[in-house]
C-alpha positions in Angstrom: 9.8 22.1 -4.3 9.3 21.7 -0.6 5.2 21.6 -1.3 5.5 18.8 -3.6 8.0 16.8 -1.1 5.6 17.8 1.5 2.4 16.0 -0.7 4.0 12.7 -1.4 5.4 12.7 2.0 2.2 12.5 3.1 0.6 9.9 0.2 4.0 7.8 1.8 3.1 8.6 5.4 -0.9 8.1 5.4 -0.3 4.6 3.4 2.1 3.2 6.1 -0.2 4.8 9.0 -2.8 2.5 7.3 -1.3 -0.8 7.4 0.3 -0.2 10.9 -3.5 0.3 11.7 -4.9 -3.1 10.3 -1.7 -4.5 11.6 -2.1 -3.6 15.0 -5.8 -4.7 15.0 -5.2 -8.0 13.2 -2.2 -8.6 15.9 -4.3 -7.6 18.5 -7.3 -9.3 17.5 -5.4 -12.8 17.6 -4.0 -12.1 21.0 -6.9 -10.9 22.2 -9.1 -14.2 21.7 -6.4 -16.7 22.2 -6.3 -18.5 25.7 -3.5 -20.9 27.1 -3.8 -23.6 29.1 -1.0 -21.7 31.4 -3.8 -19.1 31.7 -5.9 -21.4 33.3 -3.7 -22.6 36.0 -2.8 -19.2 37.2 -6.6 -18.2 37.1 -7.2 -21.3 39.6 -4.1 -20.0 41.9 -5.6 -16.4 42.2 -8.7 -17.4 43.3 -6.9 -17.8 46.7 -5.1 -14.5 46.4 -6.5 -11.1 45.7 -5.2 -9.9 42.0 -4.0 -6.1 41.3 -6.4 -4.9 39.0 -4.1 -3.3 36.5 -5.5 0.3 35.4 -4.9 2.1 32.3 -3.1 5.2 32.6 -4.8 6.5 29.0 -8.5 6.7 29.4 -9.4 8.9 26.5 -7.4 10.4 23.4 -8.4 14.2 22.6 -11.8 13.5 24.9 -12.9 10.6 22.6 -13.6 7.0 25.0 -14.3 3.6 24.0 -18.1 3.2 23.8 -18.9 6.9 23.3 -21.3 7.6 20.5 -21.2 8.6 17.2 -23.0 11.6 18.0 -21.3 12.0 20.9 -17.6 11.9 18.9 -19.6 14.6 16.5 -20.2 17.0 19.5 -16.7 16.6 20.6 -14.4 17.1 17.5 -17.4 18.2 14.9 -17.4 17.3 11.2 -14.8 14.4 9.9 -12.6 14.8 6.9 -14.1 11.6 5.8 -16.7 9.8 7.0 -19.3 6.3 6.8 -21.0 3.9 8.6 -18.0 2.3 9.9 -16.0 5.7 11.2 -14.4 9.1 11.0 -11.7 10.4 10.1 -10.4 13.8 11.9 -7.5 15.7 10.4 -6.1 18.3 13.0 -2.9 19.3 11.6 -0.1 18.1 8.8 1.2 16.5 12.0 -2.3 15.1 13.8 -5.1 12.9 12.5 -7.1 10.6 14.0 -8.6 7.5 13.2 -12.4 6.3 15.0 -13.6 3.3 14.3 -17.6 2.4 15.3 -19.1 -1.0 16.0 -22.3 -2.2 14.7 -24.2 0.0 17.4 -22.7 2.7 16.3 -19.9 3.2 19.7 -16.6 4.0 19.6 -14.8 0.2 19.1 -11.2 2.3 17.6 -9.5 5.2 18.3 -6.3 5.5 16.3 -3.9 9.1 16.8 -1.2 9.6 14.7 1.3 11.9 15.0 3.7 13.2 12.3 7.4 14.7 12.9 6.0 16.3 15.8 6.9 14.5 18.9 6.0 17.6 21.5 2.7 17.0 20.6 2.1 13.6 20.8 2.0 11.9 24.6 4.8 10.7 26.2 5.4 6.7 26.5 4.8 7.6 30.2 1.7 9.1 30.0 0.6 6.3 28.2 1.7 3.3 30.8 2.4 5.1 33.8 5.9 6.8 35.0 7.1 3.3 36.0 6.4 1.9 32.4 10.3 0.4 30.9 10.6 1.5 27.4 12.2 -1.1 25.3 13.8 0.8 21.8 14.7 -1.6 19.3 17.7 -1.8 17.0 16.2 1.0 14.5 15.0 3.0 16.9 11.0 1.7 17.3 9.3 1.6 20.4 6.5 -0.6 20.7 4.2 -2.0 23.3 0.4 -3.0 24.0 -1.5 -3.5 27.1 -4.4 -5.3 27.8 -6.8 -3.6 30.4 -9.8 -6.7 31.1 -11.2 -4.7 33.7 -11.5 -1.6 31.6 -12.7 -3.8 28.7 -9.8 -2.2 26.3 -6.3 -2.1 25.2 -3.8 0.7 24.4 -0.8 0.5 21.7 2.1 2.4 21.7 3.8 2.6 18.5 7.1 4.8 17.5 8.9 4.5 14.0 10.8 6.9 11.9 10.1 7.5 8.8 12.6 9.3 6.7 14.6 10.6 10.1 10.9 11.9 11.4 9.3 10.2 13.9 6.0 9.2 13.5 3.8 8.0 16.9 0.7 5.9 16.6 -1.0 5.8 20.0 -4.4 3.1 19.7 -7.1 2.4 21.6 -9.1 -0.5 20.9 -12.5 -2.0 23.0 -11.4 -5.9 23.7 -13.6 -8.4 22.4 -15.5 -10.5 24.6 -15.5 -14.3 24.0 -17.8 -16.8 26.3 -14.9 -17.3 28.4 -14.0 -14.1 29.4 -17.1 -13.1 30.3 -17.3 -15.4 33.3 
């Protein structure tokens, strides 16, 4: 009986995992390309002052970067579960997969890790944002938050829900796109 829970678990688990992912991207693709006028102003007061370049604490998940290869991401983790044009998919465990997503020269533009009731596994909020990251839990439990990295030319996503009193951890990775603006 436990086999059979174990299957449809997974049918349940992989279908969420699959709309948090468009989510996310479709979230972060309409943040990413939207600028304010509030923007603008605090762009013309630090000309005068020196910014803090804001570094990502998360540079690569399981050795895969933004911008690496297909070939490259075939070296690293070797054949895909599933596989086309557009990406891999990497199944490591029932509690690890990974999502990669390529652009149309065949890069690394997504890199998606999931992780399934198994939270020693998965990285630590803090390794993600840096020891001085606040975590912010919401009322059932989630923990959420993405950073933009412009200088790195990427974002990261945190994302922690339970599902059936398991946690399940979505850490992303996702190239930021460049718009006429931003690359002035």
């Amino acid at each position: 009986m436990k086999v059979k829970r174990v299957n449809m678990g997974m049918f349940y688990v992989m279908t969420i995992l699959s709309v948090m992912f468009w989510l996310t991207i479709a979230t972060a693709f309409a943040q990413t390309t939207e600028i304010t006028q509030t923007e603008a102003a605090k762009t013309e007061i630090q000309e005068t002052e020196k910014p803090t370049v804001l570094q990502p604490a998360l540079a690569d998940i399981k050795g895969i970067t933004i911008g690496m290869t297909a070939d490259e991401v075939k070296d690293k983790l070797g054949k895909a579960k599933s596989s086309d044009a557009t990406g891999f998919y990497y199944v490591f465990s029932d509690e690890e997969s990974m999502q990669i997503t390529l652009d149309a020269d065949k890069k690394v533009r997504v890199v998606a890790m999931f992780y399934i009731d198994d939270e020693a596994a998965a990285p630590k909020y803090e390794d993600i944002f840096g020891a001085d990251a606040k975590v912010e839990k919401q009322g059932n439990g989630r923990i959420y938050n993405l950073v933009r990295y412009p200088d790195a030319g990427y974002w990261v996503a945190y994302d922690r829900i339970m599902v059936e009193d398991e946690p399940m951890i979505t850490v992303t990775m996702q190239k930021m796109l460049q718009t006429t603006d931003s690359k002035q």
